[in-house]
TORKOL-590777 format. One record per residue: residue number from 0; residue in one letter; y negated, z, x negated of N, C-alpha, C in turn. Coordinates in nm, 2 decimals, decimal comma, m for minus. Example, Ala and Ser with C-alpha at 12.3 -4.5 7.8 and 13.67 -1.06 7.14 Angstrom:
BEGIN
n	res	n.yy	n.zz	n.xx	ca.yy	ca.zz	ca.xx	c.yy	c.zz	c.xx
0	A	0,57	0,78	m1,32	0,45	0,78	m1,23	0,33	0,78	m1,32
1	S	0,22	0,71	m1,28	0,11	0,71	m1,37	0,00	0,79	m1,29
***
This chain:
BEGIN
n	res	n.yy	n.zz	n.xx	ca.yy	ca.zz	ca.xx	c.yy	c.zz	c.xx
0	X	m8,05	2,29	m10,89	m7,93	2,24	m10,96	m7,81	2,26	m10,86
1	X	m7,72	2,15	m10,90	m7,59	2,16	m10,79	m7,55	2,29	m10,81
2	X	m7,45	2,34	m10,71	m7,37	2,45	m10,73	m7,20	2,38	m10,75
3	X	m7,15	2,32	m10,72	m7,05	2,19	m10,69	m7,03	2,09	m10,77
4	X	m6,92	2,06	m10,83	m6,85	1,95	m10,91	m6,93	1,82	m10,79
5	X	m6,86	1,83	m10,72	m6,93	1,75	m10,63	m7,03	1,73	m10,59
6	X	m7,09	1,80	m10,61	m7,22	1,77	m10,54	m7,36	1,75	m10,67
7	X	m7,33	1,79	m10,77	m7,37	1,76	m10,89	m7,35	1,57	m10,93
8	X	m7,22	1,52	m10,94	m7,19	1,38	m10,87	m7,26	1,31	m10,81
9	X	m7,28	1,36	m10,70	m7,38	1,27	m10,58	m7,51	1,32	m10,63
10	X	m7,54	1,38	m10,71	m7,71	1,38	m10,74	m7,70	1,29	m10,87
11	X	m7,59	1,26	m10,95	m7,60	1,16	m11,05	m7,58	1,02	m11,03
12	X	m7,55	1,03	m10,90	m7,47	0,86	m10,81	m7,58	0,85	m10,73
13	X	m7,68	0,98	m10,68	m7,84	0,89	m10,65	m7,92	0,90	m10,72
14	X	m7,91	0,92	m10,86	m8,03	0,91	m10,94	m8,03	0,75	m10,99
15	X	m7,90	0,73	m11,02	m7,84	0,57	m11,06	m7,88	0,49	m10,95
16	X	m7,83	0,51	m10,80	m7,89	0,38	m10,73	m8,02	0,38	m10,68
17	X	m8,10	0,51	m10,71	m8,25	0,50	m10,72	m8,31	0,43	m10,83
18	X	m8,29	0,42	m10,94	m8,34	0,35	m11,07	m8,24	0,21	m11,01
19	X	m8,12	0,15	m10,98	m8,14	0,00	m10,92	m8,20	m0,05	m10,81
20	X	m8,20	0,01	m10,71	m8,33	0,02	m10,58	m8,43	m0,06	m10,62
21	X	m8,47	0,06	m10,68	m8,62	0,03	m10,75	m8,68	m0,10	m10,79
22	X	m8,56	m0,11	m10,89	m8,57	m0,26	m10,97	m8,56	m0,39	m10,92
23	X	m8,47	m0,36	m10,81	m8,43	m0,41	m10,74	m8,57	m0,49	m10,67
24	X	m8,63	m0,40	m10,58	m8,73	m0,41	m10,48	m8,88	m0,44	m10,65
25	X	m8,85	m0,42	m10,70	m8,97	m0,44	m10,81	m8,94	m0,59	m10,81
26	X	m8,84	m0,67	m10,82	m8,83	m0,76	m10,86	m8,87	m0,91	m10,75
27	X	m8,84	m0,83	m10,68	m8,87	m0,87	m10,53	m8,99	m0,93	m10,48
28	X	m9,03	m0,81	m10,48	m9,20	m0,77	m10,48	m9,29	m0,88	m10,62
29	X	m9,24	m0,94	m10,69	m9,28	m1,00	m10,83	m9,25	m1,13	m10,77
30	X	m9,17	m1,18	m10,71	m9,12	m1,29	m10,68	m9,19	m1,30	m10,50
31	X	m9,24	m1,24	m10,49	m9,34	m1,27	m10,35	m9,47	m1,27	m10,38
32	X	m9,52	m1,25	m10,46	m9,67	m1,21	m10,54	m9,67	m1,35	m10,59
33	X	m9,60	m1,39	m10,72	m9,60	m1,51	m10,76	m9,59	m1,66	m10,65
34	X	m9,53	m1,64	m10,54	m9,49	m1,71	m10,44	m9,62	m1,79	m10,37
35	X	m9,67	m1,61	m10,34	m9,82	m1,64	m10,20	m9,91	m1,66	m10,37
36	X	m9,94	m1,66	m10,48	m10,00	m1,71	m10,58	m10,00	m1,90	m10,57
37	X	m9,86	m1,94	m10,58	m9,86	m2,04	m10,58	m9,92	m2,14	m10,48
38	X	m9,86	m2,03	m10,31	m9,98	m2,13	m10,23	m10,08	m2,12	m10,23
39	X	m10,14	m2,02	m10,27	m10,31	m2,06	m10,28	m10,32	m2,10	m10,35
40	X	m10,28	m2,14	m10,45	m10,35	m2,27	m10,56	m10,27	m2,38	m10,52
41	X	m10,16	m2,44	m10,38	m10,18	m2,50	m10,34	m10,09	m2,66	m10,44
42	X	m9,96	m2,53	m10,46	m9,90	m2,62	m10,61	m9,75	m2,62	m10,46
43	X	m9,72	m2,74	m10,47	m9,60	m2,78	m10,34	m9,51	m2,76	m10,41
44	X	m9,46	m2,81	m10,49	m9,34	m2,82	m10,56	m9,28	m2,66	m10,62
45	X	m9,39	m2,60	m10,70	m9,35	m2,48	m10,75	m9,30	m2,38	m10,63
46	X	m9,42	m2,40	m10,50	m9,38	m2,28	m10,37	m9,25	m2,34	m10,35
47	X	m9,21	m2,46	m10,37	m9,08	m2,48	m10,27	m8,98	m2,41	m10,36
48	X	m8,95	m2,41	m10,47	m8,84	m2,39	m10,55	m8,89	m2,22	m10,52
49	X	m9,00	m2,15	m10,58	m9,05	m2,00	m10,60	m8,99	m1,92	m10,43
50	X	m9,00	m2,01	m10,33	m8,93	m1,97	m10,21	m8,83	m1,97	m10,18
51	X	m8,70	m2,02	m10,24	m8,57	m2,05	m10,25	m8,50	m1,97	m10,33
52	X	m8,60	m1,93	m10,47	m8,56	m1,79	m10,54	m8,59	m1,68	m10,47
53	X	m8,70	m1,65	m10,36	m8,72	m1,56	m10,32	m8,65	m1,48	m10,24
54	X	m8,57	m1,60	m10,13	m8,51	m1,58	m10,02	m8,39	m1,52	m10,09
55	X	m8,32	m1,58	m10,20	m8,20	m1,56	m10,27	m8,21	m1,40	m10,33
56	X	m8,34	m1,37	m10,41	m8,35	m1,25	m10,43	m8,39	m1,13	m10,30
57	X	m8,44	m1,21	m10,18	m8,42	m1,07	m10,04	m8,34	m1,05	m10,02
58	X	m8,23	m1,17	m10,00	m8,14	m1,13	m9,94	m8,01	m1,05	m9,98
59	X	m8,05	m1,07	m10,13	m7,94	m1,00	m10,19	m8,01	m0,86	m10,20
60	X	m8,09	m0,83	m10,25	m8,15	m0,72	m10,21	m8,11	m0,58	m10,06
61	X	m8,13	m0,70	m9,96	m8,12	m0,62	m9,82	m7,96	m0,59	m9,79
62	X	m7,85	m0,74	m9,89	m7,72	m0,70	m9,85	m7,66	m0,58	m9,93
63	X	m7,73	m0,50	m10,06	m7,71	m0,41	m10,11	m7,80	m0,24	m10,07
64	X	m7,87	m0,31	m9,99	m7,92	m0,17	m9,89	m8,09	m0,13	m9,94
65	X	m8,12	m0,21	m10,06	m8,26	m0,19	m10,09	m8,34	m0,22	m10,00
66	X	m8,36	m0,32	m9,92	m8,44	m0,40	m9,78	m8,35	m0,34	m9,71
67	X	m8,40	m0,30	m9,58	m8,33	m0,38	m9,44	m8,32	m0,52	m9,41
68	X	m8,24	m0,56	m9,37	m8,23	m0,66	m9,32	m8,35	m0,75	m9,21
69	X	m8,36	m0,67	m9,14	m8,47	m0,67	m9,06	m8,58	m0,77	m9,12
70	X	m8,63	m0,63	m9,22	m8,76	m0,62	m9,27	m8,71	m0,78	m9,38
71	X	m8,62	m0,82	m9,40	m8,57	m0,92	m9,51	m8,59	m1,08	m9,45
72	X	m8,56	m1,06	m9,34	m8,53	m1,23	m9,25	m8,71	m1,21	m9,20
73	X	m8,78	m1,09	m9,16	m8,90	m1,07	m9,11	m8,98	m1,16	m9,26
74	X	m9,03	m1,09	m9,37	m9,04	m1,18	m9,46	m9,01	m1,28	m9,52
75	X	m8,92	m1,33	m9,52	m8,86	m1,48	m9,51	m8,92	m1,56	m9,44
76	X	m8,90	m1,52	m9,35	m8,98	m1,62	m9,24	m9,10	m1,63	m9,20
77	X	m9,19	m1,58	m9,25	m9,35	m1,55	m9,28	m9,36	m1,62	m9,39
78	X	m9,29	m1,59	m9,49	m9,32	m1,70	m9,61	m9,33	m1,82	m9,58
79	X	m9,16	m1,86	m9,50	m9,12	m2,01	m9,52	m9,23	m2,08	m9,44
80	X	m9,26	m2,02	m9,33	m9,36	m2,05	m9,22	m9,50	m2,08	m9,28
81	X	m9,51	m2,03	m9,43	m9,66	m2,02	m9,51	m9,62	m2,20	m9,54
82	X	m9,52	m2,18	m9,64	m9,47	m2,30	m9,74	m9,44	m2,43	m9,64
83	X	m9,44	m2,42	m9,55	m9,41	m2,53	m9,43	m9,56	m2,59	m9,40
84	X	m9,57	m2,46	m9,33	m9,75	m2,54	m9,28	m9,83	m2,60	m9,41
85	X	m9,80	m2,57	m9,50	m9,89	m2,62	m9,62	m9,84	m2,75	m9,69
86	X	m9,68	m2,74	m9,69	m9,65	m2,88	m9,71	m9,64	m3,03	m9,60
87	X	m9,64	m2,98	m9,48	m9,70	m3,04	m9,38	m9,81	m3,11	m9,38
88	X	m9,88	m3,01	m9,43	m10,04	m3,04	m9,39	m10,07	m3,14	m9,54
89	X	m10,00	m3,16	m9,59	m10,02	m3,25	m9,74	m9,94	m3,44	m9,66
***
């Protein structure tokens, strides 16, 4: 347990942005699952839109510190590079 007004605070100010984190990257994670679902069954229309929510939900993600950045444009672009080659190839 804190010993500190303050410091008591900061364990209640990271228990809060641990439970949005979380949700955060849960949500994330839900919307990349569904994504690489849609290309293997090979549905164009649904990956295009499902990749445009995705990128929108990384990137807001990584600009609030749940992703790195990094690791956010790394994913992105693995996807888009999935959704490309496959609408190409149609």
């Amino acid at each position: 347990m804190a010993q500190h007004k303050s410091a008591a605070k900061r364990a209640r100010q990271s228990t809060r942005k641990n439970l949005v984190n979380t949700a955060r990257k849960s949500n994330v994670r839900t919307g990349e699952k569904t994504l690489l679902k849609a290309i293997k069954d090979k549905d164009i229309k649904t990956a295009k839109s499902l990749l445009t929510d995705y990128m929108s939900k990384m990137m807001k993600a990584a600009q609030k510190g749940a992703f790195s950045k990094q690791t956010a444009s790394r994913k992105i672009a693995r996807l888009s590079a999935q959704v490309q080659k496959f609408v190409s190839s149609k």
